[in-house]
C-alpha positions in Angstrom: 0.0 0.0 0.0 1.7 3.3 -1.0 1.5 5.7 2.1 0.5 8.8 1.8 3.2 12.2 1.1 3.5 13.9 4.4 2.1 17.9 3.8 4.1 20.3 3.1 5.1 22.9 6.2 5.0 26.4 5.1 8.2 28.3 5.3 6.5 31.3 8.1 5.9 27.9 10.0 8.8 26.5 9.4 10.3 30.1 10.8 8.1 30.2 13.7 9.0 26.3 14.8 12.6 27.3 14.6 11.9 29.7 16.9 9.8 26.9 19.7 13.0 24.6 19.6 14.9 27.8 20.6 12.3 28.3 23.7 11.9 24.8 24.4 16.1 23.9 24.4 16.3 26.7 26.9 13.5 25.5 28.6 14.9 22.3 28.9 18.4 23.5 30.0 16.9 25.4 32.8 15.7 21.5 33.7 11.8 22.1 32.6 9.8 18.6 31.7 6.6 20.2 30.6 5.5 23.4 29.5 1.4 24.6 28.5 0.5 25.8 25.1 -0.2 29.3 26.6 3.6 29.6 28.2 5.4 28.3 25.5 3.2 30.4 23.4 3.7 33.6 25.0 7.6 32.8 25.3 7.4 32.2 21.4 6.0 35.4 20.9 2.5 33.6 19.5 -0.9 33.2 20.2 -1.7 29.6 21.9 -4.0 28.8 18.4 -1.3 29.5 16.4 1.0 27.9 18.1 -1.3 24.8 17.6 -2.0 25.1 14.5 1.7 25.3 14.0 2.1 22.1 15.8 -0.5 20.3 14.1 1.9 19.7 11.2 4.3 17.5 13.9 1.2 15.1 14.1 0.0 14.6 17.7 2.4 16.0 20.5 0.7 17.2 23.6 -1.8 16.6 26.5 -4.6 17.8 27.1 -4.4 19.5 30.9 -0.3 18.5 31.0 0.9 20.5 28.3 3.7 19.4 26.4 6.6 17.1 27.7 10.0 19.4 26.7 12.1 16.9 25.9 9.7 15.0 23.7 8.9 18.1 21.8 12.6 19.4 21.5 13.4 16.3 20.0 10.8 16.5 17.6 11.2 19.8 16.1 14.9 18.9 15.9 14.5 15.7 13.7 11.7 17.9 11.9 14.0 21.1 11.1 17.1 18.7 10.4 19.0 19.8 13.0 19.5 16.4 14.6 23.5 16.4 13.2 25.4 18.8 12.7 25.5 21.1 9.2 29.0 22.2 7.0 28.6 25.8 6.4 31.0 28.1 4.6 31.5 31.8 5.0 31.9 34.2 2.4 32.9 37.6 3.3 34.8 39.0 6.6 34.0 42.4 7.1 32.5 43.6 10.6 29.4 41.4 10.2 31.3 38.6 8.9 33.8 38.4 11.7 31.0 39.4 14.2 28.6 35.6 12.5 32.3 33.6 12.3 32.9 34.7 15.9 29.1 34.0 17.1 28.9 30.6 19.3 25.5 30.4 19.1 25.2 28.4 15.2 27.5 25.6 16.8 25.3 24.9 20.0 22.5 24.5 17.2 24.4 22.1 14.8 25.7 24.3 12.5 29.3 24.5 12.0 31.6 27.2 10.0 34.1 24.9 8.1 35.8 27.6 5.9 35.9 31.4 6.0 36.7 32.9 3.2 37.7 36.7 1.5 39.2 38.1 -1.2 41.1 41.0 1.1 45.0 40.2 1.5 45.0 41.6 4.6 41.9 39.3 6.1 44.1 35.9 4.8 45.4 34.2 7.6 43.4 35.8 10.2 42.2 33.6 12.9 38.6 34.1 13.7 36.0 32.2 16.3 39.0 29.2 16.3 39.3 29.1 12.0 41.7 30.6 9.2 40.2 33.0 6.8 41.4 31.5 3.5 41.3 33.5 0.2 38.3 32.8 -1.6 40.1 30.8 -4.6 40.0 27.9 -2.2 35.9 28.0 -1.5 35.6 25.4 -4.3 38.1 23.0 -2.9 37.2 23.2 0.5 32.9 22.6 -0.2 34.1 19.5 -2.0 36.3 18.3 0.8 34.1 19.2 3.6 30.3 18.7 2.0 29.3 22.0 3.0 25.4 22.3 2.4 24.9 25.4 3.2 26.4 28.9 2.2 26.5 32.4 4.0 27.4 35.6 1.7 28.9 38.6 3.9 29.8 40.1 0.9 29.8 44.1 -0.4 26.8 43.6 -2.8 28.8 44.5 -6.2 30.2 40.4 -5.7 27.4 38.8 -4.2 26.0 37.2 -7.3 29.0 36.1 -8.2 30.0 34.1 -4.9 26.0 33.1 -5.3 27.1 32.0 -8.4 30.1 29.5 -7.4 28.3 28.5 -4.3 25.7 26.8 -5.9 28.0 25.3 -9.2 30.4 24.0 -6.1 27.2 22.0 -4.8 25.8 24.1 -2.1 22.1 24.4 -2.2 21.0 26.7 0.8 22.5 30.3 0.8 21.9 32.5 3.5 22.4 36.4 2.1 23.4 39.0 3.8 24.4 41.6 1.1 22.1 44.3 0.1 20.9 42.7 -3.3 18.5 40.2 -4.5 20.2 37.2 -6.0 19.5 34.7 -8.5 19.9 31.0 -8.0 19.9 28.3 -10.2 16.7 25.8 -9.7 17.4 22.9 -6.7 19.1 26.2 -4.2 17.4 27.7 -2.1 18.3 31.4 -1.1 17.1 33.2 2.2 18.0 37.3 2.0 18.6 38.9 5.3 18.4 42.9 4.6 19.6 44.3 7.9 18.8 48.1 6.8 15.2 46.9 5.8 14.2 45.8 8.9 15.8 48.9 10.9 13.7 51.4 8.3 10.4 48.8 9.6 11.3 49.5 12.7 11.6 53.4 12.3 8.3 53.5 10.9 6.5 51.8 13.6 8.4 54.0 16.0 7.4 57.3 14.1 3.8 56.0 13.9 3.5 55.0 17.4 4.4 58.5 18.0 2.7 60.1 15.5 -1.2 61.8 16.6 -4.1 59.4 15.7 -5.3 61.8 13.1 -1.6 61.9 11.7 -1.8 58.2 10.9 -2.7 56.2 7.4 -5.4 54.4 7.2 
């Protein structure tokens, strides 16, 4: 009997469970076994039927009146978002944010590991940053192949983005994490995730100047 394709999980829910293994691993650090849907909810920064509906796609996890059991759940989400081993990654660009991700402990406490850094600066080869050698960026090819790295983070100016997109994917990566001010193109099979640092700051300025702003002063 052929079974039945699991649904597919939505990539804001796939977001937003990221973000319940974050709460529930510190939950369960801090020596937790069960937490309700409204707590882990609120920690989550959800509503509780959200945070259900969310869950829904695990299959059944909680009980009714208990909650959910921490450890159980943790687990879950981990073998769910992929996270169960650890993940190759490569680093492309170190500048002030690319030292300040390559220096950042918190990727390797979640099974993701920086394997090569790379730049095209003289003066950056050699360096020593968060325990690994920034190598020139010649050697990103060389060192995906040897290492498997599946996934790719561009710290790049965004004049070079594409291209470092570019020999990313044609070195076998196929997830790319993007940091540079530019939208890139990726070849089918690799998926790209842009992370626009200045857009979410101007977001923020605007709800700050509306929150200020008089009632009538407001769009509609």
């Amino acid at each position: 009997m052929i079974q039945p394709r699991p649904r597919p999980i939505p990539e804001a829910t796939v977001a937003r469970l990221a973000v319940y293994l974050r709460v529930l691993t510190a939950l369960a650090d801090g020596g937790r076994s069960t937490v309700s849907s409204g707590e882990l909810a609120s920690a989550a920064g959800v509503n509780p039927a959200g945070l259900r509906k969310d869950l829904s796609h695990l299959g059944p996890c909680g009980t009714r009146g208990v909650g959910y059991e921490v450890g159980t759940l943790r687990d879950r989400l981990t073998r769910v978002l992929g996270v169960e081993r650890s993940r190759a990654c490569v680093l492309v660009g170190i500048g002030n944010l690319g030292t300040a991700l390559a220096h950042y402990a918190g990727f390797g406490s979640r099974g993701f590991e920086f394997v090569g850094l790379f730049d095209a600066a003289p003066s950056r080869i050699g360096q020593v940053i968060g325990g690994r050698t920034v190598q020139p960026v010649e050697e990103l090819e060389q060192v995906v192949a040897a290492t498997q790295a599946s996934i790719g983070v561009i710290a790049t100016p965004a004049e070079v983005a594409q291209s470092v997109c570019d020999r990313l994917a044609a070195a076998g990566v196929r997830s790319i994490l993007n940091f540079a001010p530019v939208t890139l193109a990726a070849p089918a099979g690799v998926d790209v995730r842009k992370v626009d640092l200045s857009v979410e700051l101007q977001v923020l300025a605007f709800l700050g100047q509306q929150r200020l702003a008089p009632p009538e002063e407001q769009p509609a």
